[in-house]
N, CA, C and O of each residue as an XYZ file, in Angstrom:
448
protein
N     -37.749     15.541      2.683
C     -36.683     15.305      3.622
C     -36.840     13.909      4.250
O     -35.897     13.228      4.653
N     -37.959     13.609      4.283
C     -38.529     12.194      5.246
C     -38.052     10.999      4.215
O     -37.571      9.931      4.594
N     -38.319     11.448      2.571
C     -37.832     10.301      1.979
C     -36.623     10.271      2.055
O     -36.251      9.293      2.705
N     -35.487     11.149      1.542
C     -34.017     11.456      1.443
C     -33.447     10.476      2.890
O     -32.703      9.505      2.749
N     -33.950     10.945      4.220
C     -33.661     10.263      5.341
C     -34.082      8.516      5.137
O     -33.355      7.653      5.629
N     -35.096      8.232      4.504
C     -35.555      6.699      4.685
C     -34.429      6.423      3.295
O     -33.433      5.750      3.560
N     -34.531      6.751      2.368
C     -33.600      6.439      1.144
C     -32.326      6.233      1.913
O     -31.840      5.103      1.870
N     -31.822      7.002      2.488
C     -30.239      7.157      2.784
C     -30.247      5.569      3.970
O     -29.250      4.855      3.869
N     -31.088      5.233      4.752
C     -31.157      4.203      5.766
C     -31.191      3.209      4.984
O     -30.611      2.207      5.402
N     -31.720      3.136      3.896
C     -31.842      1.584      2.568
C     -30.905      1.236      1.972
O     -30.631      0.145      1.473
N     -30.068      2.705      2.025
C     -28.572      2.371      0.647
C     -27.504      1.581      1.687
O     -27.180      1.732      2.865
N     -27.091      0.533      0.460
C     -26.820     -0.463      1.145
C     -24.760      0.283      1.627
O     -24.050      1.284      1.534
N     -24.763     -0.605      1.935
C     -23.278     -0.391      2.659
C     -22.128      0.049      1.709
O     -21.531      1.124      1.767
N     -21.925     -0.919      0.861
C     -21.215     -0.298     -0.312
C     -20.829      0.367     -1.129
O     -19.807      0.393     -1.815
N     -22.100      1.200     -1.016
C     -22.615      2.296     -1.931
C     -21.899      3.563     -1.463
O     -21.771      4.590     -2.130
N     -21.383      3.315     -0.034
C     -21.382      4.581      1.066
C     -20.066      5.355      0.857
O     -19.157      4.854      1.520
N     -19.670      6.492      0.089
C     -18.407      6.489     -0.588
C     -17.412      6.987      0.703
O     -17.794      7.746      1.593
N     -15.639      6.210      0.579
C     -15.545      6.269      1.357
C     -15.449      5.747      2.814
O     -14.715      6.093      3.739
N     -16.547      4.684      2.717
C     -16.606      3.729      3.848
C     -15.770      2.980      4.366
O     -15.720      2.818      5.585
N     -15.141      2.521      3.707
C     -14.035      1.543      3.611
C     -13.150      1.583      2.317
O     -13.590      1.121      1.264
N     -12.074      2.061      2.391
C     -11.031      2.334      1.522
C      -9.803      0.740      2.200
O      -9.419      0.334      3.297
N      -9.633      0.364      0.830
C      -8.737     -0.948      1.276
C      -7.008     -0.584      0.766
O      -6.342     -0.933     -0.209
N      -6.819     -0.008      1.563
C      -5.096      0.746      1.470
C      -4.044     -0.170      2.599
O      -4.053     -0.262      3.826
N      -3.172     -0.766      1.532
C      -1.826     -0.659      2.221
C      -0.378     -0.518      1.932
O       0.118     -1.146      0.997
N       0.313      0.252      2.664
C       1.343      0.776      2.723
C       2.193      0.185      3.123
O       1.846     -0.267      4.214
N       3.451     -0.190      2.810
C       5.103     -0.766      2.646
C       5.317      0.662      2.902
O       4.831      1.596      2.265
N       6.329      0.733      4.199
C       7.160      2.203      5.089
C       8.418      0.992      4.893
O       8.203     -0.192      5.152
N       9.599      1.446      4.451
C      10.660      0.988      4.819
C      11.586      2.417      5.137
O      11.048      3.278      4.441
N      12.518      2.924      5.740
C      13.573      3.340      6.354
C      14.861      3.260      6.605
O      15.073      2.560      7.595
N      15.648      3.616      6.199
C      17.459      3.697      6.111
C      18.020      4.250      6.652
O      18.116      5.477      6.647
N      18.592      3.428      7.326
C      19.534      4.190      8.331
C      20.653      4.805      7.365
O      20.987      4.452      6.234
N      21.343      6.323      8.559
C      22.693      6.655      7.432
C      22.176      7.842      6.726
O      22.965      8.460      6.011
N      20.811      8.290      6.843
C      20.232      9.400      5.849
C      20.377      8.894      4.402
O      20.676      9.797      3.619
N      20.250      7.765      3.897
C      20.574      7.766      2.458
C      19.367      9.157      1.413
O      18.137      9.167      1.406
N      20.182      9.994      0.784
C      19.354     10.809      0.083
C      18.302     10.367     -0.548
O      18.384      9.174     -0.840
N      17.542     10.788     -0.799
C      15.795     10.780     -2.103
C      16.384      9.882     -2.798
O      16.290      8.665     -2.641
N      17.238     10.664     -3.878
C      17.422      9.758     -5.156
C      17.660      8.521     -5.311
O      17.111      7.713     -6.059
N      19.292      8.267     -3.891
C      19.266      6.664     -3.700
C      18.143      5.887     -2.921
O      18.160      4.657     -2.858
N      16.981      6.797     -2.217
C      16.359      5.551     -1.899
C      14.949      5.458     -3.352
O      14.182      4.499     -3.280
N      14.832      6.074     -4.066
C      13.865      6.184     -5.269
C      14.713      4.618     -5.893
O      14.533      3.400     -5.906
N      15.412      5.347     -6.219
C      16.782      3.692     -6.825
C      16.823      2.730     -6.542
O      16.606      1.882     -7.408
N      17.033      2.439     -5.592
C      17.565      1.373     -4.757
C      16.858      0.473     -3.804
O      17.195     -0.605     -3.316
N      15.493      1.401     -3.631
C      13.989      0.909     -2.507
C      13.054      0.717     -3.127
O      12.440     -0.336     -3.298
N      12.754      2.352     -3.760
C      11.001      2.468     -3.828
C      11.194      1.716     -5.353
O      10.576      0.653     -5.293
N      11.668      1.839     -6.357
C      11.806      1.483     -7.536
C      11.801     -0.515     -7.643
O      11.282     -0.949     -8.671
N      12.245     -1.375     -6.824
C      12.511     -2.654     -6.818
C      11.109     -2.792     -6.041
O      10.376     -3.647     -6.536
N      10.664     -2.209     -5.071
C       9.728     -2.432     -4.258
C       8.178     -2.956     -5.269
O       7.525     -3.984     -5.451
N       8.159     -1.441     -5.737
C       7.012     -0.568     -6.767
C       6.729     -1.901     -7.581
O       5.651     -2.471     -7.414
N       7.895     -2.526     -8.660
C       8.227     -3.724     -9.675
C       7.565     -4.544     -8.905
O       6.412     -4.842     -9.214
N       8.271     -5.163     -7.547
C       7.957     -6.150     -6.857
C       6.496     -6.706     -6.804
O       6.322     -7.925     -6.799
N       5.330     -5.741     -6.759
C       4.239     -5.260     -5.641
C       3.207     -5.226     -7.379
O       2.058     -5.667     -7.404
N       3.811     -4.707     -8.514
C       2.895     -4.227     -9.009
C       1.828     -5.117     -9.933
O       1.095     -4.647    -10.803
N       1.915     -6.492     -9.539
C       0.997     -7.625    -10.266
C      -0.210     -8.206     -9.045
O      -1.135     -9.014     -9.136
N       0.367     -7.277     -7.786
C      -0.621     -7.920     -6.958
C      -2.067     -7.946     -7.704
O      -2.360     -7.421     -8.779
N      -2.906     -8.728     -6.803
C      -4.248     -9.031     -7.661
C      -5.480     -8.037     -6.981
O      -5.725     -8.080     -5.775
N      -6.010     -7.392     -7.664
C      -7.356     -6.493     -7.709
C      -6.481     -5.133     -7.308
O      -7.105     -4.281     -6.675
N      -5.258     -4.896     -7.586
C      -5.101     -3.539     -7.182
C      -5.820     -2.381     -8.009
O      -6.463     -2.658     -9.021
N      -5.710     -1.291     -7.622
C      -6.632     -0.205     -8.269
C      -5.529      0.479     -8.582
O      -4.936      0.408     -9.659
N      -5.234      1.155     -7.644
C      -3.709      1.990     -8.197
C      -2.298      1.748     -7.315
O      -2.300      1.113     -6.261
N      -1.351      2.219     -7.776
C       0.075      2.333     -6.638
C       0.589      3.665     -6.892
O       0.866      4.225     -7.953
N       0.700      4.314     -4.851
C       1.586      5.360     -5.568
C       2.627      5.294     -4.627
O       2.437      4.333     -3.882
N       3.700      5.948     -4.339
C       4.820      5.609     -4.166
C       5.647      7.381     -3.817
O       5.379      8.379     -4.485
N       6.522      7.358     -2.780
C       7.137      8.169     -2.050
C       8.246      8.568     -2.057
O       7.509      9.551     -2.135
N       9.583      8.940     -2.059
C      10.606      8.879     -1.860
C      11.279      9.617     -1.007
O      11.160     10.730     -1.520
N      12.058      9.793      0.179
C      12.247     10.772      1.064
C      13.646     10.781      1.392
O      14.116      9.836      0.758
N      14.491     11.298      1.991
C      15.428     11.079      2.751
C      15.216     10.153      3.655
O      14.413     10.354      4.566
N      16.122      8.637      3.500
C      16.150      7.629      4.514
C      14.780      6.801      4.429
O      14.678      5.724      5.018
N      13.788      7.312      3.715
C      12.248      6.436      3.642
C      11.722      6.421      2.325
O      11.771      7.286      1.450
N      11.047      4.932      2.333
C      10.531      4.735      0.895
C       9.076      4.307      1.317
O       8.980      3.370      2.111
N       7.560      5.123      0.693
C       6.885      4.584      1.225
C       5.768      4.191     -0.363
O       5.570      5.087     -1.183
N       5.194      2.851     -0.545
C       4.348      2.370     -1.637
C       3.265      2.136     -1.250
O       3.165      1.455     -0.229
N       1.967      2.654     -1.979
C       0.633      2.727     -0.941
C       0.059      2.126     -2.359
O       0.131      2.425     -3.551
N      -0.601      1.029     -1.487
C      -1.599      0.623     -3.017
C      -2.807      0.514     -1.991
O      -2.995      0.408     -0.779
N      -3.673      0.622     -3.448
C      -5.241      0.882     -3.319
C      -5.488     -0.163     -3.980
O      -4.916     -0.412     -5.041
N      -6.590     -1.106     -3.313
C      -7.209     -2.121     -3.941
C      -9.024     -1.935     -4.076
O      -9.848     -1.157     -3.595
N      -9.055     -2.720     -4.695
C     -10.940     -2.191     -5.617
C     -11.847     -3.046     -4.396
O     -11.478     -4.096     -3.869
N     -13.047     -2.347     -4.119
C     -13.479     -2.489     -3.663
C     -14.385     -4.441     -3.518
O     -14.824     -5.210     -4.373
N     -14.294     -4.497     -2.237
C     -14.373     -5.729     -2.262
C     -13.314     -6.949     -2.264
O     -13.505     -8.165     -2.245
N     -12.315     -6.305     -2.288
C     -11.068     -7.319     -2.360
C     -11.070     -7.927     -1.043
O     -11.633     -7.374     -0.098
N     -10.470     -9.035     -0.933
C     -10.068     -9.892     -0.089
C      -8.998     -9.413      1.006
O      -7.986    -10.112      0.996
N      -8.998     -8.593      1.750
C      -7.932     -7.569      2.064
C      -6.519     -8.714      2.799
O      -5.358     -8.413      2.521
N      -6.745     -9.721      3.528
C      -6.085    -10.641      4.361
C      -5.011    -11.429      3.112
O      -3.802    -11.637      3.005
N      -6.004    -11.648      2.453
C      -5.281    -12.247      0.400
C      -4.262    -11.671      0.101
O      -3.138    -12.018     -0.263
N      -4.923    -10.459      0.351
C      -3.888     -8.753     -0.368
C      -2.123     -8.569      0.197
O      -0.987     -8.404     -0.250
N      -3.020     -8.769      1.724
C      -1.911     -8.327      2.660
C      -0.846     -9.818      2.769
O       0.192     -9.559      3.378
N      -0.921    -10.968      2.391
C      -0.756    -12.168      1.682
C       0.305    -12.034      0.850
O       1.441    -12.468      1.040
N      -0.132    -11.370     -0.155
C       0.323    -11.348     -1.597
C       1.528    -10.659     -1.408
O       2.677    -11.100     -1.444
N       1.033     -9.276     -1.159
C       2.212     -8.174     -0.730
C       3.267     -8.668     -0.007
O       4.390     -8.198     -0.187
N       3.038     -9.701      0.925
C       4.060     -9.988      1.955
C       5.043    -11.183      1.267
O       6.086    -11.610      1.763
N       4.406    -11.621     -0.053
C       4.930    -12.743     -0.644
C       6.300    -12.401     -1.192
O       7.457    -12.725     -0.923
N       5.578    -11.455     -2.246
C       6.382    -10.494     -3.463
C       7.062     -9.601     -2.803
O       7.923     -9.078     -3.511
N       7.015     -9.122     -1.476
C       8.110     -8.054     -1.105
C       9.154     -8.847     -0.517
O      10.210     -8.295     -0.208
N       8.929    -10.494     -0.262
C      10.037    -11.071      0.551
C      11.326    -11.748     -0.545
O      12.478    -12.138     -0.354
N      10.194    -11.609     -2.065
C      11.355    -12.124     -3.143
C      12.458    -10.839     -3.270
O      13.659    -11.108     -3.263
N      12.100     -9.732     -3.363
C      12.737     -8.290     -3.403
C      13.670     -8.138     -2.207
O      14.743     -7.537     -2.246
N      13.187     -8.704     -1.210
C      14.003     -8.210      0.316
C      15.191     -8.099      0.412
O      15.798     -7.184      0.967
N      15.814     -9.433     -0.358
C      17.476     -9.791     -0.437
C      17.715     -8.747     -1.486
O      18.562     -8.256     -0.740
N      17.733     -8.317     -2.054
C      18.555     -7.344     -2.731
C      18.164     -5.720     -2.541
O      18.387     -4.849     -3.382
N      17.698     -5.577     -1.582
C      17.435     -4.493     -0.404
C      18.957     -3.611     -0.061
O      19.840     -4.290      0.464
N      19.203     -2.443     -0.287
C      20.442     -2.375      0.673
C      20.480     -2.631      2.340
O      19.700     -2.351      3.250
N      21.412     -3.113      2.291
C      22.010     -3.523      4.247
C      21.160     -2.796      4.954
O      20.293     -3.189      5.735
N      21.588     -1.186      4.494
C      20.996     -0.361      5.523
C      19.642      0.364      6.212
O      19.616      1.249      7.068
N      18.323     -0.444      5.417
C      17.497     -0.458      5.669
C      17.185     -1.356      7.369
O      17.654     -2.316      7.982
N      16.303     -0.502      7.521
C      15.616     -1.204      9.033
C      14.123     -2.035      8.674
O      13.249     -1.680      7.884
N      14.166     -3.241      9.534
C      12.720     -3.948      9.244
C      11.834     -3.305      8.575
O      11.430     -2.188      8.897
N      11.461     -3.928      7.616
C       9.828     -3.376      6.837
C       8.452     -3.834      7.436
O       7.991     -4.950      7.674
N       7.986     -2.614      7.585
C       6.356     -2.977      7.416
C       5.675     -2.888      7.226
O       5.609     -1.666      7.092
N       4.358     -3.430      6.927
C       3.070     -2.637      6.187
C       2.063     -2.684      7.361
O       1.856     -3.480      8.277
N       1.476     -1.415      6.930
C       0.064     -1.371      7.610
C      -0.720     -1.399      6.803
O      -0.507     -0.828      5.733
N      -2.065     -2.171      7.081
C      -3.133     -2.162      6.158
C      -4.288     -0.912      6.971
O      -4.769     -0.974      8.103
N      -4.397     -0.276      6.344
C      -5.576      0.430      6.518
C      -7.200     -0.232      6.030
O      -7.343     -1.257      5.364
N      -8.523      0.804      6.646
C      -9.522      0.061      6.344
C     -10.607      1.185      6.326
O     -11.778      0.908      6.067
């Protein structure tokens, strides 16, 4: 038990699963109730395209709701998260203009 406890104090930070998960999420919202399907169409689908060359992503997954579209990417450990949140903000502003009207401000939160 005495080693398990000194072992576990040595393993370095990275190792620690869990520790830091580098997630962020694009929430956009429509006014008007637009249904699932048109916002899958018309949001999450241009968004998803937009977003999906960012650099070191791990995976994207993606939401569709009444009135909300939400795209959560996971980036690999060690990424540059400020880069990330960078990138994302680059490529979602080429997409923005052909957004329908009735969306309300976008934003992302980065999680950590």
């Amino acid at each position: 038990m005495i080693i398990g406890i000194i072992s576990l104090m040595q393993l370095k930070v990275e190792l620690y699963q869990g520790q830091s998960q580098a997630i962020v999420s694009i929430v956009v919202r429509a006014r008007g109730g637009l249904p699932s399907q048109d916002v899958e169409k018309m949001i999450t689908k241009p968004i998803e395209e937009a977003v999906a060359t960012v650099s070191h992503m791990k995976s994207l997954y993606s939401s569709s709701r009444e009135a909300e579209s939400r795209v959560t990417m996971e980036f690999e450990p060690g990424t540059d998260m400020k880069f990330a949140a960078l990138e994302i903000r680059e490529k979602f502003s080429r997409v923005r203009p052909f957004l329908p009207k009735e969306i309300e401000k976008a934003r992302d939160r980065q999680l950590r």
